[in-house]
C-alpha positions in Angstrom: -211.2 -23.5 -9.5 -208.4 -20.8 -10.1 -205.6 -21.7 -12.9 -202.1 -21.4 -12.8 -199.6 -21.0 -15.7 -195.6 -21.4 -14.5 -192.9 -20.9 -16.8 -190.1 -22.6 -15.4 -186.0 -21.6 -16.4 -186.1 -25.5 -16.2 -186.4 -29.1 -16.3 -185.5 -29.6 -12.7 -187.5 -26.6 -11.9 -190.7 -28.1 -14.3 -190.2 -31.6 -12.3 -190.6 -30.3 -9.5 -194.0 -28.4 -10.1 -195.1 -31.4 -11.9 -194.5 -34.1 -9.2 -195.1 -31.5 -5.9 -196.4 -28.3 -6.3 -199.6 -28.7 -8.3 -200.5 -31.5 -6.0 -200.3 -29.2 -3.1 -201.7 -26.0 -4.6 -204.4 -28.4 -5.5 -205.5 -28.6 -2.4 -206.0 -24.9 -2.7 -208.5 -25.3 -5.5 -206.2 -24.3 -8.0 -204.9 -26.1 -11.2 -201.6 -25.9 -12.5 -199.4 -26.5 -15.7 -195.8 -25.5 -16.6 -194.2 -25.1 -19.1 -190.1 -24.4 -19.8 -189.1 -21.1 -21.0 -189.1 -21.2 -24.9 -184.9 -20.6 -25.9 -185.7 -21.5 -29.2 -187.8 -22.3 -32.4 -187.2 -24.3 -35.8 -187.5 -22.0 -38.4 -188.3 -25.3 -41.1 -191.4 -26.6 -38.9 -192.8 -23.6 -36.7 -194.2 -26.6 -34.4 -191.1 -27.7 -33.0 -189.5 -25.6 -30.2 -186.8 -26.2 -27.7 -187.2 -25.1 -24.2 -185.3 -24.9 -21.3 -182.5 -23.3 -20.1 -182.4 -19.0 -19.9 -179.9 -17.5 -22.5 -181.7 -13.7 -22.3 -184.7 -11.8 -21.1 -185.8 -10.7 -23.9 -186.8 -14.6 -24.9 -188.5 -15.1 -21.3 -190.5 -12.3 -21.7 -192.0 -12.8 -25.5 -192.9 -16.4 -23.9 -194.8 -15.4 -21.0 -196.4 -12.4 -22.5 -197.6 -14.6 -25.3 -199.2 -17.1 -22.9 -200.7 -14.0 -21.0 -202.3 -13.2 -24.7 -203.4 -16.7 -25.3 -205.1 -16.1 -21.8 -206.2 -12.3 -22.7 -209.3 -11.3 -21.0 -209.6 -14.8 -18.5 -209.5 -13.7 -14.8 -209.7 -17.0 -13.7 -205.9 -17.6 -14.3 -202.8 -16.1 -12.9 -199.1 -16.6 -14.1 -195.9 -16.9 -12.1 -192.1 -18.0 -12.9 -189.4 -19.8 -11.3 -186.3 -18.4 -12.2 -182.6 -19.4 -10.6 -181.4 -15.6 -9.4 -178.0 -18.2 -9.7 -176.5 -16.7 -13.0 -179.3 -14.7 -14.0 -179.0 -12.9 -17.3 -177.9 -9.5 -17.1 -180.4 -7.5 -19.7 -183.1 -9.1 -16.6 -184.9 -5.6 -15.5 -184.0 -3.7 -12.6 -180.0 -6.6 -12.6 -178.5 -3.2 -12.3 -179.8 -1.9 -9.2 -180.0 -5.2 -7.6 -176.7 -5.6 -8.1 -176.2 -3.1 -6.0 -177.8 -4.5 -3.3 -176.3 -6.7 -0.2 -178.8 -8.3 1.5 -179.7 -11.3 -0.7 -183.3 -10.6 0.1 -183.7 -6.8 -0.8 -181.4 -8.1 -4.4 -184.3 -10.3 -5.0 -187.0 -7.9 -4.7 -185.6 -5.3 -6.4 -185.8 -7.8 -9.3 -189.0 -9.3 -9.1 -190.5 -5.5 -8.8 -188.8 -4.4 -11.9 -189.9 -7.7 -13.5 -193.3 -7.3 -12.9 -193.5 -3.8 -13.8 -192.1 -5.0 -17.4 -194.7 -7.4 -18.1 -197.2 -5.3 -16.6 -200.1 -7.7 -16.3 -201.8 -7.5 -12.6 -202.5 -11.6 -13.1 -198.9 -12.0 -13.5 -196.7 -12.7 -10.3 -192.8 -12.7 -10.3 -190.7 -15.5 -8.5 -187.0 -15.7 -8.7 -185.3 -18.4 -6.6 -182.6 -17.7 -4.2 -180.3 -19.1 -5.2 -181.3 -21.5 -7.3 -184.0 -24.7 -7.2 -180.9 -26.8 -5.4 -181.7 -24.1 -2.4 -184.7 -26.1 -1.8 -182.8 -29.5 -1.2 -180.6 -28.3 1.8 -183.9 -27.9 3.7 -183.3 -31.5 4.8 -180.2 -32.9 2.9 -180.8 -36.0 4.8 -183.5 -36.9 2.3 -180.7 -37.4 -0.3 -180.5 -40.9 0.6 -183.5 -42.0 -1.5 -181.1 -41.9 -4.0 -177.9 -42.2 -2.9 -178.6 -45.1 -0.4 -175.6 -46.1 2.0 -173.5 -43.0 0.7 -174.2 -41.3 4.4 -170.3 -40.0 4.5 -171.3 -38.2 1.5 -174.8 -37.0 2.4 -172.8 -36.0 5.8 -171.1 -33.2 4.1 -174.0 -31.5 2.5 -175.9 -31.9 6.6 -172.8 -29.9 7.3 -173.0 -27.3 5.0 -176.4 -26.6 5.7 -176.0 -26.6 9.4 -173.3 -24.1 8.5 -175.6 -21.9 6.8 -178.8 -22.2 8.6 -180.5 -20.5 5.8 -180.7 -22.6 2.9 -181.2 -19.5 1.2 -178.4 -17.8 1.6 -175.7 -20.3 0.4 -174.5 -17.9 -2.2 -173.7 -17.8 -6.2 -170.1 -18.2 -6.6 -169.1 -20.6 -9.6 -168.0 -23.2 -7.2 -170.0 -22.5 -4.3 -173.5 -22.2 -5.3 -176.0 -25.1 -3.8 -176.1 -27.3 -7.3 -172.4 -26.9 -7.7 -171.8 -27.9 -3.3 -174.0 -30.7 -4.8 -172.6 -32.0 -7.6 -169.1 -31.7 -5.7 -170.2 -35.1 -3.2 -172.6 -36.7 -5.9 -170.9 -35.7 -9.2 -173.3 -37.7 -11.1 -176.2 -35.5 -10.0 -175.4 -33.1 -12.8 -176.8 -34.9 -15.4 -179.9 -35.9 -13.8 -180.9 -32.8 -11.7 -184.9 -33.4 -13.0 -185.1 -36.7 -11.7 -183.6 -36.4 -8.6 -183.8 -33.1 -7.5 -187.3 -33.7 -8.2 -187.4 -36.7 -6.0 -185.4 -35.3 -3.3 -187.6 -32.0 -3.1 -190.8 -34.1 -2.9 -189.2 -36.5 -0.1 -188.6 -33.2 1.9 -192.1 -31.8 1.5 -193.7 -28.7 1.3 -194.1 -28.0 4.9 -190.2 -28.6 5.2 -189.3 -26.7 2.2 -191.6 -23.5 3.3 -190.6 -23.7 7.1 -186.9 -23.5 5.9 -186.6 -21.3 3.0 -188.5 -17.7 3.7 -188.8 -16.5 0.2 -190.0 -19.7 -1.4 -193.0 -19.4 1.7 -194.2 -16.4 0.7 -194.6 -17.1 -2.6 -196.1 -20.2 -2.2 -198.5 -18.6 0.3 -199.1 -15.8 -2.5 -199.8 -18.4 -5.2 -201.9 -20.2 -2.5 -204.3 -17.4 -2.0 -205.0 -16.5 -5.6 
């Protein structure tokens, strides 16, 4: 059986692995774990640490490269990320040139190239999430009424926006107009419980669903699939 190691930006993003994606790259004979990006340590009790949440590059990348050292010399493991390209941190590598870039597709690659030439570890595959996680959940908005049950006027407007769209994953990154913030708009409440049900909304949808809708998110998954 094949290992994987995610480092998620976070919670949402760690939920969702948890509850969905290692039970369907499971089925793939491969086992996963995530973990949150490390933001932070105690410097009284070098056991505590706070993670979550992406303040800099240069703190993703001392986590992940030392789990790739804690790992150094197994080829039976592979690591990946799931990063929001949604207000991505602009010492990332290669932010520059991707800036440049207008198709939000050819942005995206440009980054994950010049992120895994920085780490530089041929077990080590980047993913960075157009726009963000909340991309995934306007693969079938319907699905928002697990939670918000008999609030269909409301679910009606994020239906809408996705119909709009087409492509879940290109509603954009404006400040107002990103997917958690059109979210968050109808069901303000959703802001302080993204990992719970974004989670639970993502995992209503499925993977089928979620990879049928959202291009980039396939191919990764079909990457990570055939490790």
């Amino acid at each position: 059986m094949k290992r994987l190691h995610i480092t998620a930006e976070g919670q949402t993003e760690e939920s969702f692995v948890k509850k969905t994606l290692a039970d369907f790259l499971g089925y793939y004979n491969i086992s996963t774990d995530v973990r949150c990006v490390l933001t932070s340590k105690d410097n009284r009790r070098q056991d505590v640490q706070h993670r979550g949440g992406m303040t800099n590059y240069v703190k993703a990348k001392n986590d992940i490269v030392q789990w790739l050292k804690e790992e150094q010399g197994n080829k039976d493991v592979c690591f990946t990320t799931m990063f929001d390209l949604y207000a991505l941190p602009d010492d990332f590598p290669g932010f520059a040139e991707a800036k440049s870039q207008v198709d939000p597709y050819q942005k995206v690659n440009v980054l994950e190239q010049a992120f895994a030439a920085d780490i530089n570890d041929e077990r080590f595959i980047p993913y960075i999430q157009l726009y963000e996680f909340e991309t995934l959940l306007f693969s079938w908005p319907q699905k928002f009424d697990i939670e918000y049950i008999g609030d269909q006027k409301s679910i009606d407007v994020l239906i809408k926006i996705a119909e709009e769209k087409g492509n879940p994953e290109l509603i954009n990154n404006g400040p107002a107009t990103a997917p958690s913030k059109r979210i968050i708009n109808v069901f303000p409440d959703y802001a302080n419980n993204k990992p719970a049900i974004g989670s639970m909304v993502a995992h209503e949808i499925g993977m089928n669903r979620l990879m049928q809708s959202c291009k980039h998110f396939s191919d990764w998954v079909e990457r990570l699939k055939s490790i």
